[in-house]
C-alpha positions, 0 to 999 in steps of 0.5 A: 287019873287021880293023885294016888296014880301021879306019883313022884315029883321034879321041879325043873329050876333052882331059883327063887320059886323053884325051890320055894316050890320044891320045898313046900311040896317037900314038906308033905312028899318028903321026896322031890327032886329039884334040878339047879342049872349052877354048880355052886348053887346045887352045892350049897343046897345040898351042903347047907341047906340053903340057897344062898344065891336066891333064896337065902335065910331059908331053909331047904328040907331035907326032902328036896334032892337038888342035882345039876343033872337032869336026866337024874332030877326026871328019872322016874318021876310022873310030875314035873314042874317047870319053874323056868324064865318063859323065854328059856321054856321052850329050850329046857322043856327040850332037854327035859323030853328025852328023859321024861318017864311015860305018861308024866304030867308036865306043869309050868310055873313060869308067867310069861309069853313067848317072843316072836311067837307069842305063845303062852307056855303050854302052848310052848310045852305042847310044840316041845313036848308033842307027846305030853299035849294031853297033859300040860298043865298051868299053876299061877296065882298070887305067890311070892317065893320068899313067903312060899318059902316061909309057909305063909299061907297061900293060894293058887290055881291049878288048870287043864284043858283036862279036868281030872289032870287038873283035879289030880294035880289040885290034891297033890299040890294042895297042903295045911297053908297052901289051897290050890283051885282047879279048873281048865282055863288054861289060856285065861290063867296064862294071860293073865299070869302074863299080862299082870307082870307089864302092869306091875311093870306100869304101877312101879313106874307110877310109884317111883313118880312118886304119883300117889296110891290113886294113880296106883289104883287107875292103873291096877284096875284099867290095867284088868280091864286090858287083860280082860279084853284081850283074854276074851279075844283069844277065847278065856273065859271072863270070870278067870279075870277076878280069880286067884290067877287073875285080879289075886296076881294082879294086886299082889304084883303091883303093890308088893314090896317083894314085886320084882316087876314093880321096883324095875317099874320104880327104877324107871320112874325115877330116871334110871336106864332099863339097860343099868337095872337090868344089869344089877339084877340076879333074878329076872324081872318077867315083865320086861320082856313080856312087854315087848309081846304083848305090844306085838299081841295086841296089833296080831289082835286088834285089841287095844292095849294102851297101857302095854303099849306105853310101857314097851314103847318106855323100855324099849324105845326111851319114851319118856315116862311122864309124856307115856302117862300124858298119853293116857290120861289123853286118850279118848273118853269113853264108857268103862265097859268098853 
């Protein structure tokens, strides 16, 4: 495969970096198709340019044909990009199968694990869609939509269990102020697509204590420390850890003023329900839900994952928030390798 054979390009989701996506790679492929599940959002894209509803103040290219219909967005089109909340991949990656042209690449946008299941997303893909297993990828990295959207530059890693997937993927994806990486940790990339979302979730709450940037520090870095451990367990490679999917995400999730993870985290912290932020949200905060899977994933596991755990327990079962740091900072000492 090379990124001359790949061809045509779908993103499938008309939110936030869906179309932030959809429109970088517009840019250079002047021909991308962008399926919206709203009606009214379709239809301002298409009328103003704009997405009014996720992205506003952007402009949509000229390039990016958004339709409601996705028998229309997949029609001939050899990539396709699934830029969906995780909990809703397995349903659209469904839909999307009947429709998808032989031989198309299918890639996931999405950074988050299955409930129940607890599936990473290709994982996901791969039960969905069987006939596309030997070409799932996985693109993650520290990327904001709204600076995406406004061509800030950015860099992201693209991975496959197969090289040349990946590698093709790489030159397509790649533009003047977006670097795309290759390579074929998928399951490192995923896991720590995921994970970095609850620890975001984790600093905000830290924040909105109002506990100081050292504090913030502890977290980002033990909170690595517990992506790593469990990665390594269910077989990714170490060094995935420091890179762009990784240590870059981590960072910009936990400290960015555009995190929408961290501000839920925020909102806890200084005494708001999770159930009232959740309801004032238009976009979905990925970490929430993810911190319910990985509480489940680190008891089918064994490993340890204290700093998850707090944060499931204080969404989920109304821990309080300053009892949850207590028990951390309780917990047994240790070497910090271990």
């Amino acid at each position: 495969m090379t990124a001359e054979s790949v061809g045509r390009i779908a993103v499938i989701g008309g939110g936030s970096w869906g179309t932030a996506f959809a429109g970088m790679l517009a840019e250079r492929h002047k021909d991308v198709s962008l399926w919206v599940r709203e009606e009214e959002v379709c239809a301002t894209i298409r009328s103003d340019r704009e997405n009014r509803a996720f992205l506003p103040g952007v402009k949509v290219p000229e390039g990016i044909r958004a339709t409601t219909r996705l028998e229309e967005a997949l029609a001939g089109r050899t990539i396709v990009a699934l830029a969906v909340p995780s909990q809703h991949m397995r349903e659209l990656a469904g839909l999307c199968g009947p429709h998808l042209v032989s031989g198309a690449v299918v890639v996931s946008l999405a950074k988050g694990l299955e409930n129940g299941t607890l599936l990473r997303m290709t994982e996901v893909l791969a039960q969905a869609l069987p006939g596309s297993r030997s070409r799932l990828a996985v693109l993650s990295g520290p990327t904001f939509a709204g600076e995406i959207a406004r061509g800030v530059p950015s860099g992201a890693t693209v991975a496959s269990e197969d090289l040349t997937v990946a590698t093709a993927l790489q030159a397509v994806f790649s533009g003047k102020r977006f670097r795309i990486y290759a390579g074929t940790d998928v399951t490192g990339i995923e896991i720590g697509g995921a994970l970095k979302n609850v620890m975001a979730i984790a600093a905000g709450m830290s924040d909105g204590l109002g506990f100081g940037h050292n504090a913030r520090a502890l977290l980002i870095t033990r909170g690595l420390a517990e992506i790593a451990r469990v990665g390594l367990r269910l077989g990714a490679d170490p060094q995935t850890f420091y890179g762009l999917s990784g240590l870059g995400d981590l960072v910009l999730t936990c400290t960015g003023d555009l995190s929408r993870n961290r501000m839920v985290g925020m909102r806890v912290g200084r005494g708001e329900r999770i159930d009232d932020i959740l309801a004032s949200m238009q976009m979905i905060a990925e970490g929430v839900m993810t911190a319910s899977a990985a509480f489940d994933l680190s008891r089918r596991t064994g490993v340890a994952m204290p700093i998850s755990e707090q944060v499931h327990l204080i969404l989920r079962e109304g821990k309080d928030v300053r009892e949850a740091v207590s028990e951390l900072l309780a917990r047994d000492l240790r070497r910090e390798k271990d």
